[in-house]
PAGUDO-302907 format. One record per residue (C-alpha): residue in three letters; x, y, z. Coordinates in steps of 0.5 Angstrom, whole numbers, plus 500, padded with zeros to 3 digits. Each point is the difference from the previous one (the first is absolute). Example, Ala and Ser with C-alpha at 12.3 -4.5 7.8 and 13.67 -1.06 7.14 Angstrom:
! PAGUDO-302907
Ala525491516Ser502507498
END
This chain:
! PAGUDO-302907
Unk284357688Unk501492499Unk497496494Unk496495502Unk503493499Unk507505499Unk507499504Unk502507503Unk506502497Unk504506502Unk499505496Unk507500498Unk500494497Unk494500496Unk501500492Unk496500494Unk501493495Unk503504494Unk506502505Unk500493504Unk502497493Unk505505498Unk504499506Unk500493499Unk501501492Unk506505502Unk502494506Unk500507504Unk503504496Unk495505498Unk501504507Unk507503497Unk498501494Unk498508498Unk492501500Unk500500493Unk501493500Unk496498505Unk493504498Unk503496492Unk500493503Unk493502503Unk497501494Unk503494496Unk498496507Unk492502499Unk501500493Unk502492501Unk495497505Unk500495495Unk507499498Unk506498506Unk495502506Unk495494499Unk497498505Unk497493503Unk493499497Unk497501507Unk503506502Unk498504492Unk493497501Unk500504508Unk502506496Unk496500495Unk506500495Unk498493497Unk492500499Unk500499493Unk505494499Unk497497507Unk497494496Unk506500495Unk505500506Unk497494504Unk500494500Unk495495496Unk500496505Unk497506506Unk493498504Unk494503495Unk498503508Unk504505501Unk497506503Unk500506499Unk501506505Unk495507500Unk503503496Unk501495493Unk506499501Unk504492500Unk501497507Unk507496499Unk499495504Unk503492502Unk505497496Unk504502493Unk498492496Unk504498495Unk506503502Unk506500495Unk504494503Unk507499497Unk503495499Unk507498501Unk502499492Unk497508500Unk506503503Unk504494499Unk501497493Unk506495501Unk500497506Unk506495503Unk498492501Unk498499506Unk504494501Unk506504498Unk499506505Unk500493505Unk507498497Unk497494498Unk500501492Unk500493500Unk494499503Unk494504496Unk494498501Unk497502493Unk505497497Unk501501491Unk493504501Unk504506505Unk498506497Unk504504505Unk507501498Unk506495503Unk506505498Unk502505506Unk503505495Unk495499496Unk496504506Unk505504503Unk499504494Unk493502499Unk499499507Unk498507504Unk505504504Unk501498507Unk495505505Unk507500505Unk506497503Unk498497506Unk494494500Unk496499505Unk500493500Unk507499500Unk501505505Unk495496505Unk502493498Unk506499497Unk497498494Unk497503495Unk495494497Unk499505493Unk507500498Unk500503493Unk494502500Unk501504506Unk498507499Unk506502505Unk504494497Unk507504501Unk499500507Unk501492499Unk503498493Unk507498499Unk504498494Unk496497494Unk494502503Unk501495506Unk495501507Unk504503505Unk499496508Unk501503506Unk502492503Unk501506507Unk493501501Unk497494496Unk502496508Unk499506503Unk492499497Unk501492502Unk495496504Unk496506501Unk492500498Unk498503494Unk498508500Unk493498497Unk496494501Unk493497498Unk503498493Unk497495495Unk504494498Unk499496494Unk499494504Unk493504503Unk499504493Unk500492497Unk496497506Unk494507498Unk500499494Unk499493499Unk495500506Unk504496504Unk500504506Unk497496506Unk495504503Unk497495506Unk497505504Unk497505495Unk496493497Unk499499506Unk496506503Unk497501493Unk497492500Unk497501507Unk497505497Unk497498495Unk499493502Unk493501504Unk495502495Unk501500492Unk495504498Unk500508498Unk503504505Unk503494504Unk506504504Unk496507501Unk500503507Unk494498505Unk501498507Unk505504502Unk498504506Unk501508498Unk500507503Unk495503500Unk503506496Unk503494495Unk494497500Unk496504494Unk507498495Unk500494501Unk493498499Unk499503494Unk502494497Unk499494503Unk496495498Unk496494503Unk505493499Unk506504501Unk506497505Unk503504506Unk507502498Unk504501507Unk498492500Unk502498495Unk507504503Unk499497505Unk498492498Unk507501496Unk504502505Unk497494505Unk502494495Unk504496506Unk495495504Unk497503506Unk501496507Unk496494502Unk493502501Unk500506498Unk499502493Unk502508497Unk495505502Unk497503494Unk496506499Unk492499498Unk499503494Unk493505501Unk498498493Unk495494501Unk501499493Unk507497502Unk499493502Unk504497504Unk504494496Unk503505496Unk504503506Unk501493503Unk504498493Unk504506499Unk503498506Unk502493498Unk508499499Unk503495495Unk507498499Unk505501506Unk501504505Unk507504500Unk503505506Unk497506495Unk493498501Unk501499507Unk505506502Unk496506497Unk501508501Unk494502504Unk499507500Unk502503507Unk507496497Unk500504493Unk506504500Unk498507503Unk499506495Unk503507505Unk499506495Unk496505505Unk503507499Unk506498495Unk499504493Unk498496494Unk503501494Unk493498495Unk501495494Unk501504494Unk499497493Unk506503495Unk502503505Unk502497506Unk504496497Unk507497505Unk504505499Unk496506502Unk497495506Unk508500502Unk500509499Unk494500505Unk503495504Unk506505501Unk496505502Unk496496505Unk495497498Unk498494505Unk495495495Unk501498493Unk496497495Unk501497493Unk496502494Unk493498499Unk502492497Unk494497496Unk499492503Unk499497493Unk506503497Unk504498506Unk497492500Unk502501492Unk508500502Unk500508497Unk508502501Unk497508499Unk494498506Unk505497504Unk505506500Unk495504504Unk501495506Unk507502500Unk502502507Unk507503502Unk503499506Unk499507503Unk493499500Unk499497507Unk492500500Unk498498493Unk493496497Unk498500494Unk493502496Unk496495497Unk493502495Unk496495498Unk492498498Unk499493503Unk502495506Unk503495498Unk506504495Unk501505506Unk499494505Unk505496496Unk505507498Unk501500508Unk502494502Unk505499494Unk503507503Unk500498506Unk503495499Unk506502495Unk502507502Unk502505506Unk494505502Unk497502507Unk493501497Unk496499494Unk496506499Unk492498496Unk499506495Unk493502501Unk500507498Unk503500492Unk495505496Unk503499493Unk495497495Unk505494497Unk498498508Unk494501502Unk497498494Unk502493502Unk498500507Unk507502503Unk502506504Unk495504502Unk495496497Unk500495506Unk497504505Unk493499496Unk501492500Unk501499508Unk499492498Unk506500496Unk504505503Unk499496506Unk502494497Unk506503498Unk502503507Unk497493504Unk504496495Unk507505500Unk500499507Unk499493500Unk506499496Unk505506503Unk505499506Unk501508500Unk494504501Unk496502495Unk499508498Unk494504496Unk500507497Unk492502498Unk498506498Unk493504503Unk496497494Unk498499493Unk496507499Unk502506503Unk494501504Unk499493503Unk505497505Unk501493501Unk506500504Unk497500507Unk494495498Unk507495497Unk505502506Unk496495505Unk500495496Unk508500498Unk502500506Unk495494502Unk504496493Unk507500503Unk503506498Unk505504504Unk499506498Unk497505495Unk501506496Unk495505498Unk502505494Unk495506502Unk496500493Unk496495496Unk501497493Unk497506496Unk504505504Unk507497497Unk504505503Unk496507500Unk497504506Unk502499506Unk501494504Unk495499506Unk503499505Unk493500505Unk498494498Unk507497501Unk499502507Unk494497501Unk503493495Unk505500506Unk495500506Unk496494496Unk506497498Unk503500507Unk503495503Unk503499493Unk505505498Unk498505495Unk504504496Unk498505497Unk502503491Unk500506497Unk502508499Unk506500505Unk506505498Unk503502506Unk501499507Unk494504502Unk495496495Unk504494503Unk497502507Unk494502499Unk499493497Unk502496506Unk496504504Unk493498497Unk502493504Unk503496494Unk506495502Unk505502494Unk499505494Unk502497493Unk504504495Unk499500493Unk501507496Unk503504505Unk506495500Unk500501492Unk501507501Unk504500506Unk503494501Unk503504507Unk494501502Unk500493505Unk506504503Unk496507501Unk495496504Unk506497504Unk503506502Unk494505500Unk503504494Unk499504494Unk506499496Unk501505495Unk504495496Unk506503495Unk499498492Unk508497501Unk498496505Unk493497496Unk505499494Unk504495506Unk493496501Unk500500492Unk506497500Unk499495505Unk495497497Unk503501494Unk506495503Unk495495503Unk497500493Unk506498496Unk501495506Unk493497500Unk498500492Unk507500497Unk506505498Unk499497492Unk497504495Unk494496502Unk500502508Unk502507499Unk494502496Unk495496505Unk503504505Unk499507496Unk493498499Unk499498507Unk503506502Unk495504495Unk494498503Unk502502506Unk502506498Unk492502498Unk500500507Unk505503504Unk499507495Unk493500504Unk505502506Unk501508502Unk505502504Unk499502507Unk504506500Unk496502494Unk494500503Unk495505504Unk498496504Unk501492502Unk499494500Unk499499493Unk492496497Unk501494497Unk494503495Unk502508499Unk503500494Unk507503498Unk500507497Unk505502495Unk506502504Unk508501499Unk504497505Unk506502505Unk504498493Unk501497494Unk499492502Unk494502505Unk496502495Unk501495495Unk498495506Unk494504500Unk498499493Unk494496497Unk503499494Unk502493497Unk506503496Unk502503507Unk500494504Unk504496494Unk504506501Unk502497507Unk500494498Unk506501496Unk504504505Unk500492505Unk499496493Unk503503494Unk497502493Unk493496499Unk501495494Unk498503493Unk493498500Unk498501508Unk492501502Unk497501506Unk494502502Unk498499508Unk495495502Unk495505503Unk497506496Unk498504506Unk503502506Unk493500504Unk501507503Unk492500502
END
């Protein structure tokens, strides 16, 4: 008989924690060995469940293993309102704050020049205040051994642009440490557009920083705005004609003297003169309190007249937005990083999306935000995901990237639940702020010549749903489509995902497209989503465990995919890794800890030729079990030593003073 909230397992396969540890401690050997020996390592595994066999905070707390070093174990920065379930027991939940950050001088003391790895020695920047070392033998001699003999840079460019210190660097070194070019595929590459797009230039960088950035049409909007009344309140929602469905959202905080938002698009966009005896047509505002001069002046225009004010893009000429039954691969923070998206694109996954971006970061020029809009030329259908409390950062973010980078849509994030979000009024906390959360969507819109998206949840409580009363409203704002994740904020990621009210969401939603979130691990749960009316189903966590799961959904399948051949995709990632971060020392370790925290995920995936019956739950959680072999097993382990283990097979030995600890505490098997 089936636990609850187990995955079947055959039984077989199954194993206790004290066997499970000893064949990985032994790396497969313990089953050769006489029966001595194994009942002997048994008994020191038992005897040391607190020595090598450590386990995740997390996983020790489920168990029951950590109840009196909890508090001791967790960091001094987790929420005071952890609950506690039935049975007294810590629930581990959300993120691991504070997180050990290693720097580069941690696994690397003497670091080269940048100048001189640029072969411009000459030309240091720091000058007589440079603190790295200027001598490449001086490096050479206490820098760590190279992890192979083929770069991958090298390979694909011709050019490997870390030179000495290149972790592969004998694929490229010559006499005196020179860098090797290959002048052969260097014109081959010539003329060709880059591989990854969406990059800052120090010009932009310089520009955002200095606040020199013009943003014409944010001011704008923002100044229409705000411009016919000053008093407190001037710019909230009153007017707008909504849904009788949308109708109790939206009056819940409006207020008398506010102005009418779609106007104010509108009054914006019609600043060219009218034709002769016929002036712009505005609505009348419902609110008696709006008089009628202060209309009359929002539309006055000063200055000259230039074909950008007379040649707009109304919306039936926006750029169309066609994703209905394509499979969209979620924005993942941490882990949705470019070169997973490239893994996910290979196994057929249709729509991508970057990593949650904050628009004040963005605004502020921040290289390390910036990085998170970087798209690859295998992305084809590709938008980026802002956050963000206010309309006028939001307003002015989306026009600075439409007008600097590459993307086919820009995707409003409405359905964050950490608290570093929504305590600022951004993520989910906007769909308790209908006034600013419309500003924001009316105000995006204006500005963007690519359609604008919105990802939302169920609500904010567990048992109170906004989403259907905020769906009506959204699609009047201007956006083109929205995504609903089947839980509220309060839920994070435990139980099920409802997919009932997703259903109904979709027929309100209806004529706008509705794509619908949450707990989709096979082909099977795949179908039965489509089946509630939704226009698309978005991935999220099932791509993390499997990222094959777009092409089992493709071709109708389980896969019962091989441990070799998962250590391939590991591999793949690796390569896209060092492509896109760096084949330094540097580069090598920022993809091991990418790889690392993406490991936390993949070892939540059971093989399909392990279990008794498919598919396999998003919510069931893994017993111990050993694999078909050796490498199978270790896959299937939750342990950190484990996952680094994997690490070292595609990245080589951790530096000396390596930590990790994943960013999520729980697997959220409820």
């Amino acid at each position: 008989m089936e636990a609850a909230g187990v995955a079947p397992i055959r039984a077989q396969y199954l194993s206790t924690k004290e066997k499970f540890h000893t064949y990985l401690d032994q790396e497969g050997e313990v089953t050769n060995e006489k029966d001595g020996d194994v009942l002997a390592a048994e008994d020191s595994a038992e005897n040391n469940t607190s020595g090598d066999l450590n386990e995740p905070p997390a996983k020790l707390q489920k168990l029951g293993k950590d109840e009196s070093n909890a508090e001791e174990k967790s960091p001094p920065e987790e929420e005071n309102r952890t609950a506690k379930d039935p049975r007294g027991q810590k629930r581990a939940r959300g993120q691991n704050k504070g997180r050990p950050c290693m720097k580069p001088t941690q696994y690397e003391k003497n670091r080269l020049c940048p100048s001189v790895v640029q072969e411009r020695a000459d030309k240091c920047f720091f000058g007589s205040r440079c603190r790295f070392l200027h001598s490449v033998k001086e490096y050479m001699a206490t820098k760590p051994p190279d992890l192979g003999d083929t770069c991958i840079l090298f390979k694909m460019f011709g050019r490997c642009m870390y030179g000495v210190t290149c972790r592969f660097a004998a694929a490229h070194l010559g006499e005196d440490y020179e860098n090797v070019i290959n002048e052969g595929l260097l014109k081959q590459r010539e003329g060709k557009p880059p591989a990854v797009k969406n990059s800052l230039s120090k010009d932009l960088q310089q520009q955002l920083r200095k606040k020199k950035f013009p943003f014409e049409k944010s001011n704008q909007y923002l100044c229409r705005l705000a411009k016919p009344n000053h008093v407190k309140g001037a710019g909230r929602q009153a007017a707008v004609p909504q849904p009788a469905v949308g109708r109790e959202a939206a009056d819940s905080s409006a207020s008398p003297g506010s102005v009418d938002l779609r106007a104010a698009g509108e009054e914006a966009a019609k600043v060219a003169p009218s034709p002769p005896n016929e002036g712009p047509t505005v609505e009348e505002p419902e609110s008696p309190s709006q008089p009628p001069a202060a209309m009359e002046s929002a539309l006055k225009t000063s200055g000259v007249v230039t074909d950008e004010d007379l040649v707009k893009v109304r919306p039936c000429e926006k750029r169309k937005l066609d994703l209905r039954e394509k499979l969209y691969l979620a924005p993942l923070t941490t882990c949705g990083n470019l070169p997973f998206r490239r893994i996910c694109k290979r196994f057929g996954a249709d729509v991508t999306c970057g990593e949650m971006a904050v628009c004040t970061n963005l605004l502020q020029g921040q290289s390390s935000e910036w990085a998170l809009l970087k798209r690859h030329n295998t992305e084809d259908l590709f938008g980026v995901q802002l956050e963000g409390a206010f309309p006028d950062t939001m307003t002015k973010c989306a026009e600075l990237l439409n007008r600097t980078i590459e993307v086919d849509f820009v995707d409003i994030n409405v359905g964050c639940p950490i608290d570093l979000i929504y305590n600022k009024g951004g993520g989910c906390g906007l769909m308790s702020r209908p006034n600013k959360f419309e500003q924001i969507v009316r105000g995006m819109n204006y500005v963007l010549d690519v359609p604008l998206t919105v990802k939302i949840r169920t609500g904010v409580q567990e048992k109170t749903n906004l989403a259907h009363k905020l769906i009506p409203s959204i699609r009047e704002w201007g956006a083109s489509m929205v995504t609903l994740h089947g839980r509220s904020r309060e839920q994070r990621y435990t139980k099920a995902a409802n997919w009932e009210y997703i259903a109904e969401c979709a027929k309100i939603a209806s004529p706008m497209p509705l794509f619908g979130n949450g707990d989709i691990l096979s082909f099977e749960d795949a179908n039965q989503a489509m089946q509630s009316g939704v226009s698309g189903i978005m991935i999220a966590r099932g791509a993390l465990i499997k990222p094959w799961i777009f092409t089992e959904i493709k071709e109708q399948r389980h896969w019962d995919i091989s441990s070799g051949e998962r250590l391939d995709i590991l591999k793949d990632f690796t390569n896209y890794g060092l492509e896109h971060w760096g084949s330094d020392t540097q580069g090598v370790e920022k993809t091991r800890k990418f790889l690392l925290e993406w490991l936390s995920f993949l070892c939540r995936y059971i093989p399909a030729g392990l279990l008794e019956r498919l598919p396999q739950r998003i919510n069931e959680r893994p017993p111990y079990y050993m694999g078909r072999d050796y490498l199978e097993t270790l896959m299937a382990s939750q342990n950190v030593g484990d996952w680094v283990k994997i690490s070292e097979m595609l990245l080589g030995p951790v530096p000396a003073s390596f930590t990790f600890l994943p960013k999520h505490k729980a697997n959220s098997y409820k």
